[in-house]
C-alpha positions, 0 to 999 in steps of 0.5 A: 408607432409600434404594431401590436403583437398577438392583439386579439382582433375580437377587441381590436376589429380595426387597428390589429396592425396599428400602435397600442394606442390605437388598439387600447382606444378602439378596444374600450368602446368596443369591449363596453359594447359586447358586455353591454349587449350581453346584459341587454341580452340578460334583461331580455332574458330575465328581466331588469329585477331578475337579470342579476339573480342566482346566476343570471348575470354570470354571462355578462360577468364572464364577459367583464372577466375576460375583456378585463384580461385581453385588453392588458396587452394594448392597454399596456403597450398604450402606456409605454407609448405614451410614457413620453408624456404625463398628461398621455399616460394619465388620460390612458389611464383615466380612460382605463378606470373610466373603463372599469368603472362603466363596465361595473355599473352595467348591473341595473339598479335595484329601483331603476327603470327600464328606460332610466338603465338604457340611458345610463348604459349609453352614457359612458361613450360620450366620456370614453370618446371626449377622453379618447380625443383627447388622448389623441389630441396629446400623442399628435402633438409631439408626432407633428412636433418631432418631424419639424424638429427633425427637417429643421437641423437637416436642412440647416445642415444642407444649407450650411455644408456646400 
């Protein structure tokens, strides 16, 4: 595991000095937050029907624009860490789009109810936490595996020389 240089703490709180998967799979709940509670902020403001009007939902697509921008660097170095496995890079990667998609569907729709969009908005941390466990389920098993294969040969060596 590799620390991630130049992470911006605002979407990595906790894992600034961890891997970039570790840093990717904190920064998408925790980016899909503050764009969540910045829309809840512009349907407090305008109302669920007029939180998109004119330029009222401008806040929230800074808010998409520019996490879209500051999680390429982890979302990236999560990819290169986990490019010794296929089904990894294909989770980070599925949680990536999962990511985007979410963060898509924070607009209310045109007939949906106040209490229908709070339930919807929640929805996503379920798929982005059964998707982030298992990404770490995959990048743990060749983490245990590596070091057992490592001790195997070296003590065989000892066993073997005297």
């Amino acid at each position: 595991m590799h620390a991630l240089d130049k992470v911006d703490p605002y979407i990595c709180p906790t894992q600034t000095q961890g891997s970039g998967i570790d840093c990717f799979l904190e920064a998408v709940p925790q980016t899909y937050t503050m764009c969540r509670h910045i829309k809840s902020i512009e349907i407090i403001e305008f109302g669920l029907a007029g939180a998109q009007e004119g330029v009222n939902g401008a806040k929230t697509e800074y808010c998409i624009d520019k996490h879209k921008i500051l999680i390429v660097r982890p979302y990236q170095a999560a990819l290169r860490e986990a490019a010794r496995s296929k089904e990894e890079v294909q989770g980070v990667r599925q949680l990536y789009d999962a990511w985007l998609d979410s963060l898509a569907k924070l607009t209310p729709g045109a007939d949906e109810t106040d209490e229908g969009y709070k339930q919807r908005v929640v929805r996503p941390y379920a798929d982005f936490n059964e998707r982030i466990k298992a990404i770490r389920a995959l990048a743990d098993v060749p983490a245990k595996a590596a070091p057992a294969a490592k001790k195997a040969p070296a003590s065989k060596g000892k066993k073997t020389s005297p």
